[in-house]
N, C-alpha and C positions, 0 to 999 in steps of 0.2 A: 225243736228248732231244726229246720233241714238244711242241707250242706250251701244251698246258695246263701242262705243267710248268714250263714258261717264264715263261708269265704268273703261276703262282701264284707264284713263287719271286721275282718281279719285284715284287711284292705286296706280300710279307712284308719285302723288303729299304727298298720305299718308304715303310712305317711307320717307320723306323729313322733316317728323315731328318729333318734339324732345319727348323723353321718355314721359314724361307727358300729353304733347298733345296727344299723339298717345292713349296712355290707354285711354284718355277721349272721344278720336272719335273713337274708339273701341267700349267704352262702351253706347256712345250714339246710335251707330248701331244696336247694340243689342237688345238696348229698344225700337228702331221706327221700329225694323221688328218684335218684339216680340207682340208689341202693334196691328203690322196690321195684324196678326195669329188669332189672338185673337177677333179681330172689324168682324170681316168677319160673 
């Protein structure tokens, strides 16, 4: 499976999440790409 299929599939599953969920996989996003900006 390659990374765009990944992502879009990652996509389609996170519209499906309820308000709460969604802000908190939002906000975890943020921290694990902001963390690997940062490590480099």
């Amino acid at each position: 499976m390659n990374s765009d299929k990944l992502i879009n599939e990652n996509n389609q599953l996170r519209e499906n999440l309820n308000s709460e969920n969604k802000r908190y996989y939002e906000d975890l996003l943020v921290y694990i790409r902001s963390k690997s900006t940062f490590n480099r």
